[in-house]
MDAnalysis code that builds the backbone (N, CA, C; Angstrom):
import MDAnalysis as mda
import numpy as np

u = mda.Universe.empty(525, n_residues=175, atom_resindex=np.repeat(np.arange(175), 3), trajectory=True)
u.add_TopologyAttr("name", ["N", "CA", "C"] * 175)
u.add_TopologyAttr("resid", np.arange(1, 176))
u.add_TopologyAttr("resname", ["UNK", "UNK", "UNK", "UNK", "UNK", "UNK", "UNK", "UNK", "UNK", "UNK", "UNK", "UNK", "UNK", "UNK", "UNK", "UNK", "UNK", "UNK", "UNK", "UNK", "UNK", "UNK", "UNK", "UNK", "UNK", "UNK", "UNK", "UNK", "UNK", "UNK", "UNK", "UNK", "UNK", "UNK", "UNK", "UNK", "UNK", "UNK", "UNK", "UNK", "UNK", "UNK", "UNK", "UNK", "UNK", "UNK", "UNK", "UNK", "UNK", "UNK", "UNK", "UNK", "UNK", "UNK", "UNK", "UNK", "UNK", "UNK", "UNK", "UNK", "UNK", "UNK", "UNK", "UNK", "UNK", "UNK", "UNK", "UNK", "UNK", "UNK", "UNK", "UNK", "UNK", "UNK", "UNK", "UNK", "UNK", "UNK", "UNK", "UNK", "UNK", "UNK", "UNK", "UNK", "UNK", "UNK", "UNK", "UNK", "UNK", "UNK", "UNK", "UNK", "UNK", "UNK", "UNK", "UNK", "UNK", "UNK", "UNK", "UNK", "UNK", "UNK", "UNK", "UNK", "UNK", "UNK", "UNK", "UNK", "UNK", "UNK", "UNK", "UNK", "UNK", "UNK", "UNK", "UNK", "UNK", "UNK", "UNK", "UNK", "UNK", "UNK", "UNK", "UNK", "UNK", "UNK", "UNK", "UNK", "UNK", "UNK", "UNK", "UNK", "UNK", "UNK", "UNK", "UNK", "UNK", "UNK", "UNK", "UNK", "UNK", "UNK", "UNK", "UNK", "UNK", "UNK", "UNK", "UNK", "UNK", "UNK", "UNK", "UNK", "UNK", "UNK", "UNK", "UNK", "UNK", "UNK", "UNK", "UNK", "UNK", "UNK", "UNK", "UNK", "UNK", "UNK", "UNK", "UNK", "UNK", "UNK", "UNK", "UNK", "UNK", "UNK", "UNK"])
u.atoms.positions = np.array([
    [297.981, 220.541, 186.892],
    [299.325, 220.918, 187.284],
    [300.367, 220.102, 186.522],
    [300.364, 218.854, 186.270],
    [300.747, 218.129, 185.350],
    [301.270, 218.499, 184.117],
    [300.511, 219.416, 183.294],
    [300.377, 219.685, 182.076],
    [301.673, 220.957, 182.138],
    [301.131, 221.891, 183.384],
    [302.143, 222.900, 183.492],
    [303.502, 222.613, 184.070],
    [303.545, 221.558, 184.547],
    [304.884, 220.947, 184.948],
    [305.750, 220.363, 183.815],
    [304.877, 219.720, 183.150],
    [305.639, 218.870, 181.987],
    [306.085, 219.946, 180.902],
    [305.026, 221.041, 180.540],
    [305.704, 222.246, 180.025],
    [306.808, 222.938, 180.304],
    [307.086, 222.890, 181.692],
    [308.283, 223.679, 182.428],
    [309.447, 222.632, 182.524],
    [309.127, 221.591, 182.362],
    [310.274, 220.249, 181.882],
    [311.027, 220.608, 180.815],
    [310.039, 220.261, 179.634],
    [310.595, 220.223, 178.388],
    [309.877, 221.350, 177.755],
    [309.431, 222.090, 177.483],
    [309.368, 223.256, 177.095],
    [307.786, 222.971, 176.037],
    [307.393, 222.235, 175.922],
    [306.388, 221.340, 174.791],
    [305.764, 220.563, 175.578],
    [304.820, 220.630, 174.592],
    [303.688, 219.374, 175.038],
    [303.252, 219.085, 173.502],
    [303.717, 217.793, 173.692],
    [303.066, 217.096, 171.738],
    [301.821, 216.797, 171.394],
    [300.952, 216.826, 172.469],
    [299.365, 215.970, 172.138],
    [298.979, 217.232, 172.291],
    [298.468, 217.041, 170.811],
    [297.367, 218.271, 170.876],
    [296.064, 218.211, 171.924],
    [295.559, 217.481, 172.086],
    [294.625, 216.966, 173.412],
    [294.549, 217.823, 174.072],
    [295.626, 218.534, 174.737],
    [296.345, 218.520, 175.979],
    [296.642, 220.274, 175.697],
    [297.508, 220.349, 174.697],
    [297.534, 221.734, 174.655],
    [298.133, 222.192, 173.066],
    [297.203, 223.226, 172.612],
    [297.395, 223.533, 171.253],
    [297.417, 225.022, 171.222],
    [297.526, 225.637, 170.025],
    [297.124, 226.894, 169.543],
    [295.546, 227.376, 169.512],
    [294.823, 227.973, 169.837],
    [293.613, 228.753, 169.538],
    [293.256, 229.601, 169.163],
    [294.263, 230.954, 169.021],
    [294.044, 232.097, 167.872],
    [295.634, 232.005, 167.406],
    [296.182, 233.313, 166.671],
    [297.614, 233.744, 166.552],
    [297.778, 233.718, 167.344],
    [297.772, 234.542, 168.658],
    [298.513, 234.884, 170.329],
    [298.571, 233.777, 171.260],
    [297.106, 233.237, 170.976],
    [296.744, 232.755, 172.294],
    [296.939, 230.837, 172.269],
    [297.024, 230.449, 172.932],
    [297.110, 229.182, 173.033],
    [296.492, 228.442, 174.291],
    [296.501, 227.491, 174.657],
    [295.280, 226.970, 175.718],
    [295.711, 225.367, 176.461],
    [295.856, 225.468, 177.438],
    [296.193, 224.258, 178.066],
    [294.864, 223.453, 178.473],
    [294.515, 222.269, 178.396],
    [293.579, 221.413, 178.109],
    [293.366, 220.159, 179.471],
    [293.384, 220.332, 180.458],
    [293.369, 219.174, 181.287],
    [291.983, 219.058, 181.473],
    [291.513, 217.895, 181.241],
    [289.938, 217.815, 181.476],
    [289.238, 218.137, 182.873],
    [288.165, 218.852, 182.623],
    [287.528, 219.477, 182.386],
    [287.512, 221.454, 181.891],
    [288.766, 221.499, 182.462],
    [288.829, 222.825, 181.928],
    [289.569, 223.726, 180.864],
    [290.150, 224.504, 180.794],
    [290.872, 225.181, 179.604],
    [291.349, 226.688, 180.490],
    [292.500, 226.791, 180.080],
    [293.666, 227.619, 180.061],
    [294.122, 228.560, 179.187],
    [293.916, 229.442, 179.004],
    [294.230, 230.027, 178.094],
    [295.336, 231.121, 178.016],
    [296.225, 231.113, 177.467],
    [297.824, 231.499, 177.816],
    [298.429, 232.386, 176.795],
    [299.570, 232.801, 176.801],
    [300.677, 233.092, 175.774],
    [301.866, 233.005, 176.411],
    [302.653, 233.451, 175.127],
    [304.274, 233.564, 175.208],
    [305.073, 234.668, 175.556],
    [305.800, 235.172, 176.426],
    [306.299, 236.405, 176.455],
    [308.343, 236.031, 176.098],
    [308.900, 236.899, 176.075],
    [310.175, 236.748, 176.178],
    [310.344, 236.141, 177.443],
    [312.047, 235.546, 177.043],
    [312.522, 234.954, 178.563],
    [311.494, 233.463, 178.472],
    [311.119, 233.027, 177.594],
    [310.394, 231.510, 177.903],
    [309.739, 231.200, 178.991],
    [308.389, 232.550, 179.228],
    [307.655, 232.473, 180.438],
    [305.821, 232.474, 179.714],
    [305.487, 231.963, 180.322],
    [304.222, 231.696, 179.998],
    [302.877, 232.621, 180.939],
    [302.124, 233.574, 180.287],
    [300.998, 233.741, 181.055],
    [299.967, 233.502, 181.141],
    [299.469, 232.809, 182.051],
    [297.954, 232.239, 181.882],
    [297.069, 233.536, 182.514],
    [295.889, 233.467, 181.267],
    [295.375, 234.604, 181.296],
    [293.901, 234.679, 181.801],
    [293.346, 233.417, 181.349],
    [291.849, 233.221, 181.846],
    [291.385, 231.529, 181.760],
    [290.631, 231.359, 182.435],
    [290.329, 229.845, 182.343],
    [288.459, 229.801, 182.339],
    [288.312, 228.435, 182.152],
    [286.682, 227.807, 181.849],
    [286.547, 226.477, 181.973],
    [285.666, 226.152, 182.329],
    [285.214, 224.327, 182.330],
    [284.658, 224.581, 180.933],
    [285.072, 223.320, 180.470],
    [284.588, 223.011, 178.892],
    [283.167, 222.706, 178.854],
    [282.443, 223.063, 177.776],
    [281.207, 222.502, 178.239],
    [280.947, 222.146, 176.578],
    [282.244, 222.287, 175.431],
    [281.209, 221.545, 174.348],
    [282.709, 221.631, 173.555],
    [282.757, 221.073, 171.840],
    [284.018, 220.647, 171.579],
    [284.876, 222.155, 171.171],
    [284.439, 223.531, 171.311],
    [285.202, 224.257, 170.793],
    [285.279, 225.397, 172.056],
    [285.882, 226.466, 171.788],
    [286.046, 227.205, 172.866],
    [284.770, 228.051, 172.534],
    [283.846, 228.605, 173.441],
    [283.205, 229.683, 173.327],
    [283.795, 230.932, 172.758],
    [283.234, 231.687, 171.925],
    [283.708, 232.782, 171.279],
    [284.175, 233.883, 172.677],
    [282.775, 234.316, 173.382],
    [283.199, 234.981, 174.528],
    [284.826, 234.367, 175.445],
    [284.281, 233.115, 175.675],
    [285.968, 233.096, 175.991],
    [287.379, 233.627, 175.874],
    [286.988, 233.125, 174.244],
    [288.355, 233.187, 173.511],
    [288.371, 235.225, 173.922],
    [287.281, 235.926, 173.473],
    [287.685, 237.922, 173.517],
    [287.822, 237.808, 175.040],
    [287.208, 236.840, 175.541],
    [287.828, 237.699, 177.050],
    [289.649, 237.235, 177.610],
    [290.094, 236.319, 176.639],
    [291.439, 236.242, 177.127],
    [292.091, 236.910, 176.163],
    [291.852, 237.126, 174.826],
    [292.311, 237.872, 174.339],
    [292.633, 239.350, 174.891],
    [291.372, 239.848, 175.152],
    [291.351, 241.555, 175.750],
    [292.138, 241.568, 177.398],
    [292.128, 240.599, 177.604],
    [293.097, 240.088, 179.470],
    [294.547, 240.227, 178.531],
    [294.947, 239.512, 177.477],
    [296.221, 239.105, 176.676],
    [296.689, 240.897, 176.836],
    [295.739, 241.162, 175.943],
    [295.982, 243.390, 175.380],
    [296.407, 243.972, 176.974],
    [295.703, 243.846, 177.617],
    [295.428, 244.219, 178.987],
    [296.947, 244.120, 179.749],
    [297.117, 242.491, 179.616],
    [298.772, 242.600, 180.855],
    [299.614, 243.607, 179.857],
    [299.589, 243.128, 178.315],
    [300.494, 243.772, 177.626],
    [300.761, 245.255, 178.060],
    [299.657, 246.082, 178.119],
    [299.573, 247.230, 178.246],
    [300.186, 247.565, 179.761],
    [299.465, 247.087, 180.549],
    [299.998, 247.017, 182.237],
    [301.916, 247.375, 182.064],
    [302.097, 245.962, 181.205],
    [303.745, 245.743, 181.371],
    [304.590, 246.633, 180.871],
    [304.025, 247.644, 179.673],
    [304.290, 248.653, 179.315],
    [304.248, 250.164, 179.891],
    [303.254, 249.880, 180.533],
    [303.009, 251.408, 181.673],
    [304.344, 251.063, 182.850],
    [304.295, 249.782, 183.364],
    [305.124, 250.001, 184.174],
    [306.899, 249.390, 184.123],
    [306.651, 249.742, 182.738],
    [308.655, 249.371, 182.194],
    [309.082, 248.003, 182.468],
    [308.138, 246.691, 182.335],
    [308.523, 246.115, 182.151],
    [308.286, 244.953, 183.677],
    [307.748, 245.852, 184.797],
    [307.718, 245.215, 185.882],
    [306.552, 244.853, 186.127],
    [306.646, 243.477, 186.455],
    [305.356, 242.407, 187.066],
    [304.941, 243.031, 188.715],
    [303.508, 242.753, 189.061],
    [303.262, 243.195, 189.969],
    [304.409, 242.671, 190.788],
    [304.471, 241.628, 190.868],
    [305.208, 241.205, 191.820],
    [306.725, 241.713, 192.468],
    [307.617, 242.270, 191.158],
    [308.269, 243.043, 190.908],
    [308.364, 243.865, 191.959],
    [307.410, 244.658, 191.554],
    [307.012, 246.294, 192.345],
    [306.748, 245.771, 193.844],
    [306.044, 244.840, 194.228],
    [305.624, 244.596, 195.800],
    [306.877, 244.217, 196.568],
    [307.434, 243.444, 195.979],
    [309.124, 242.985, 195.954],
    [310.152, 244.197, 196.506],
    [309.528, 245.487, 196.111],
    [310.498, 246.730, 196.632],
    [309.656, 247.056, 198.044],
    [308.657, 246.593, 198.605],
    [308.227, 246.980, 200.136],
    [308.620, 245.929, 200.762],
    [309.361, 246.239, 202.080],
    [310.236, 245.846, 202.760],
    [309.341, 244.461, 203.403],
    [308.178, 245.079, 203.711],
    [307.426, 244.287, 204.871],
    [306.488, 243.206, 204.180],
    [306.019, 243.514, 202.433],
    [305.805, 242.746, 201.938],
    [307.112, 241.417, 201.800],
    [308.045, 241.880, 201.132],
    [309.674, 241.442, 201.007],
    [309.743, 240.094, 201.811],
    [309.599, 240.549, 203.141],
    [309.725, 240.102, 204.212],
    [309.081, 239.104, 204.936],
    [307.079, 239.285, 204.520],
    [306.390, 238.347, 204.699],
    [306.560, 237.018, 203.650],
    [306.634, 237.428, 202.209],
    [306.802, 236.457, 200.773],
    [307.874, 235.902, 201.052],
    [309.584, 235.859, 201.508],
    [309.952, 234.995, 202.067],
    [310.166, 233.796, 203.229],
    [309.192, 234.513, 204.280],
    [308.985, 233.575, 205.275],
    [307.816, 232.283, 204.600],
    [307.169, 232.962, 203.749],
    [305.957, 232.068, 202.851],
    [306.831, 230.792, 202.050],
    [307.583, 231.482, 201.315],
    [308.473, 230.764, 200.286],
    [308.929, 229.901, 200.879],
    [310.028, 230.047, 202.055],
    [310.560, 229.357, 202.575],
    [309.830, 227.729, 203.182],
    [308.576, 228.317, 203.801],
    [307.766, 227.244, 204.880],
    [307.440, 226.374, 203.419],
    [306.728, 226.985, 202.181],
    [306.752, 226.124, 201.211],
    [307.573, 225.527, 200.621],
    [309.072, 226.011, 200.530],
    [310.092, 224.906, 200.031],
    [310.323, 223.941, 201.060],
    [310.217, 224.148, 202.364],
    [310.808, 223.011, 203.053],
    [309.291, 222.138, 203.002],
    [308.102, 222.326, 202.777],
    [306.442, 221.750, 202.556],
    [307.267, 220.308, 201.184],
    [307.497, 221.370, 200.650],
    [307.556, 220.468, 198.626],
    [308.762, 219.798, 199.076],
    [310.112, 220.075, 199.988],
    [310.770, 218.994, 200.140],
    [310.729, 218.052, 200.818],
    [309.753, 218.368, 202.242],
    [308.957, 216.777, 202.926],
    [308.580, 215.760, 201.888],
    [307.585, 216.667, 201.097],
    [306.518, 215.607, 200.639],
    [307.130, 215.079, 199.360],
    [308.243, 215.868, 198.832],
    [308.869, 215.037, 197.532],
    [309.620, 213.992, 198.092],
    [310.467, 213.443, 199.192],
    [311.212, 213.222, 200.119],
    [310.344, 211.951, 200.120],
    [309.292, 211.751, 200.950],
    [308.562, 210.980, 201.291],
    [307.779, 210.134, 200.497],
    [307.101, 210.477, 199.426],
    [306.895, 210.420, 198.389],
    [307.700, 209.177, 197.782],
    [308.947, 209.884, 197.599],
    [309.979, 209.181, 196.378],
    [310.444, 208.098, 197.418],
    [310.925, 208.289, 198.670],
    [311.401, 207.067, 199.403],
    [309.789, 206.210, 199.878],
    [308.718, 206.263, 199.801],
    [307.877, 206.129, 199.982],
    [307.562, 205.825, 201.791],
    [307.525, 206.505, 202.454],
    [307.771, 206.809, 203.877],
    [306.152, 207.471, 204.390],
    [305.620, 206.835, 204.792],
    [304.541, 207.474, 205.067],
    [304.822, 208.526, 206.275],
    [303.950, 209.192, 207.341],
    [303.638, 210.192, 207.916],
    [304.205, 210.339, 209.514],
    [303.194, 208.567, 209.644],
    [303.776, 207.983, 210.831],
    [305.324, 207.266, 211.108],
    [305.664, 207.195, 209.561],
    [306.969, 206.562, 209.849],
    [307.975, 207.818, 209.948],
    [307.602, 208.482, 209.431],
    [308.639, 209.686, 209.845],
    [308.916, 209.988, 210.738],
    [307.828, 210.703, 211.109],
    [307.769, 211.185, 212.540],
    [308.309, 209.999, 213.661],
    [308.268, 208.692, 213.791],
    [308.703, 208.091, 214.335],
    [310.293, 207.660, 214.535],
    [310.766, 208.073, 212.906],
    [311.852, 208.057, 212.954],
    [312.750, 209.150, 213.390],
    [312.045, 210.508, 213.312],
    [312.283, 211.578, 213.784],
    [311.929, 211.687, 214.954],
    [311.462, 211.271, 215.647],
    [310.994, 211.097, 217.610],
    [310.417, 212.432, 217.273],
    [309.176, 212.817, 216.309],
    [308.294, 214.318, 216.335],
    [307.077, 213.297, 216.442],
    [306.518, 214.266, 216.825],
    [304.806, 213.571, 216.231],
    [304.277, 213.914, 214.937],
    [303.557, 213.140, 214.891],
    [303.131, 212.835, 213.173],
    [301.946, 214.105, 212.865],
    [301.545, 214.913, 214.020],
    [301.107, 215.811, 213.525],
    [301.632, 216.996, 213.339],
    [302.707, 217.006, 214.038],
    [304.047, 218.044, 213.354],
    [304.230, 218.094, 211.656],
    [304.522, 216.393, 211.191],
    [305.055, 216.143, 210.782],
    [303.839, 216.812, 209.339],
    [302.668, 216.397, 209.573],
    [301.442, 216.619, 208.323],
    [301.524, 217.881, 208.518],
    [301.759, 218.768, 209.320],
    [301.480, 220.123, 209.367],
    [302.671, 220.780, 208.579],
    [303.475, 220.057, 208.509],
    [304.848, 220.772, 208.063],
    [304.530, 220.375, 206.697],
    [304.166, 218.977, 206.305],
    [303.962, 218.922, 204.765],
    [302.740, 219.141, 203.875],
    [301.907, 219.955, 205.218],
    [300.902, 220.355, 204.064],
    [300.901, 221.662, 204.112],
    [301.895, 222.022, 204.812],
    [302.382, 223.561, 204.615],
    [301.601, 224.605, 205.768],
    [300.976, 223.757, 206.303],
    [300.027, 224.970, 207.565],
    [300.967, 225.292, 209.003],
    [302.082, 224.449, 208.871],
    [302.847, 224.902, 210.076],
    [303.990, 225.435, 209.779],
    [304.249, 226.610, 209.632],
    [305.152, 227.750, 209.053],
    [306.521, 227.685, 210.280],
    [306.196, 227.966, 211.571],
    [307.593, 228.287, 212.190],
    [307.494, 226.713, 212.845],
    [308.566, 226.371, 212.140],
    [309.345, 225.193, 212.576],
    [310.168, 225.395, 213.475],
    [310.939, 224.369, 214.251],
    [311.932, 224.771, 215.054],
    [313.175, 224.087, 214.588],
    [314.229, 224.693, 214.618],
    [315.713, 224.013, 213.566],
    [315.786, 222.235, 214.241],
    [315.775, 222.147, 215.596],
    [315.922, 220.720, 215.915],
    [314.781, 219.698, 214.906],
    [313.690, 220.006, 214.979],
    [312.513, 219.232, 214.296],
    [312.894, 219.192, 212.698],
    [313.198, 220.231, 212.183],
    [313.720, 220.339, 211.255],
    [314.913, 219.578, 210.684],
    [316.172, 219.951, 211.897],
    [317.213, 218.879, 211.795],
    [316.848, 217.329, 211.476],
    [315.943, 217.222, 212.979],
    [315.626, 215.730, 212.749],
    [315.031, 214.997, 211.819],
    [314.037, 215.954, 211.275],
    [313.190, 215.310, 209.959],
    [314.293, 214.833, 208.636],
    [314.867, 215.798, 208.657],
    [316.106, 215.586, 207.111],
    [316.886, 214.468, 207.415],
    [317.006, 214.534, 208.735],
    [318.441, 213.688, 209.019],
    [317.625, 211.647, 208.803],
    [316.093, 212.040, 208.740],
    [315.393, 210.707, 209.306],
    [315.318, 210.312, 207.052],
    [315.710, 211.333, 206.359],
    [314.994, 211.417, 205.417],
    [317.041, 211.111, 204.796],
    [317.567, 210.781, 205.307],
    [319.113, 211.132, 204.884],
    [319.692, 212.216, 204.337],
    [319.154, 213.066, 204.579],
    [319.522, 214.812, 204.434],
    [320.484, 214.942, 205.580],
    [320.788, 216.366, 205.249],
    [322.098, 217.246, 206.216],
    [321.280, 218.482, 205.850],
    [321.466, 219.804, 206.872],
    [321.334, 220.994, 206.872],
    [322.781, 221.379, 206.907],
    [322.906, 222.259, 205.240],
    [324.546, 222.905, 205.712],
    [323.768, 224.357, 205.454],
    [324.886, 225.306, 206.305],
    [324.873, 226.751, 206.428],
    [325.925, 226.884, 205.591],
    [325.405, 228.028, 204.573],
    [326.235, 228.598, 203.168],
    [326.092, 230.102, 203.693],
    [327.198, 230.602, 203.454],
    [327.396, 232.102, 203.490],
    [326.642, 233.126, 202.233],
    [325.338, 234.132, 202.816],
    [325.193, 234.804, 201.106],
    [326.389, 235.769, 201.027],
    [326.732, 235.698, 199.630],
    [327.155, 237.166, 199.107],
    [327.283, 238.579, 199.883],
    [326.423, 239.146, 200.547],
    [325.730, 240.414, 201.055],
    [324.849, 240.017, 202.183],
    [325.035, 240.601, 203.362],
    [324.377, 239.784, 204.356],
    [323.008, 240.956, 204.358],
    [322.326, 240.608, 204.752],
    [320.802, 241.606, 204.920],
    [321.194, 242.687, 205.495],
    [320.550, 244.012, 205.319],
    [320.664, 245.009, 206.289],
    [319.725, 244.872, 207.738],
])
């Protein structure tokens, strides 16, 4: 995850080690033990197409045609359907719509516990203590398995973390 983070940083990765070219198209992210194998599309988005545990210093030939023919494959997909990612298309059913943001959500407030905690270095029990929750609230919320929070617990956690919850108006309110 590292490798794909630091890519989405700065756009590069300099050690070849780590991640290089492997045909014209294709290119391959390298974290030991396994391999990644990717390309470039417009818009500076990356698709990873197939992966393998390494098992010797070069890529297996089969490898390399099976991400290649996966490479042909989305291409073609993205072309049948004008340009739209599955995700895209699921994105127009309401009830899908609907479940993928309640997901999103429980995971952004997951990645902002644990970045939070993390960086102030606050362990589990101290939170929760400082938040008067229990500390198994508190792991459940940052390892993402406890989805409906309640706004007070919520309140309290940020506020223990020196956060504020402000309410912003959208644009267009939901139908």
């Amino acid at each position: 995850m590292a490798l794909f983070k630091r890519m989405a940083d700065v756009g590069k990765i300099y050690d070849r080690t780590k991640f290089n070219q492997e045909t014209k198209k294709l290119y391959v992210f390298k974290p030991q033990p396994h391999r990644f194998f990717c390309f470039f599309v417009k818009g500076k988005r990356i698709i990873i197409v197939s992966a393998y545990q390494k098992q010797g210093d070069k890529a297996p030939p089969q490898e390399i045609s099976r991400a290649e023919n996966l490479r042909l494959e989305w291409r073609k997909s993205m072309r049948k359907n004008k340009g739209e990612s599955t995700l895209d298309r699921e994105m127009k059913n309401p009830a899908f719509r609907a479940a993928f943001e309640k997901e999103f959500a429980a995971l952004e407030v997951s990645e902002f516990l644990a970045k939070q905690m993390a960086e102030q270095e606050v362990s589990v029990r101290t939170l929760a203590a400082r938040a008067f929750v229990s500390p198994t609230i508190v792991q459940g919320i940052k390892s993402g398995k406890r989805k409906n929070i309640e706004y007070t617990t919520l309140k309290a956690l940020t506020l223990a973390l020196g956060y504020q919850i402000k309410f912003k108006r959208m644009h267009t309110p939901r139908a």
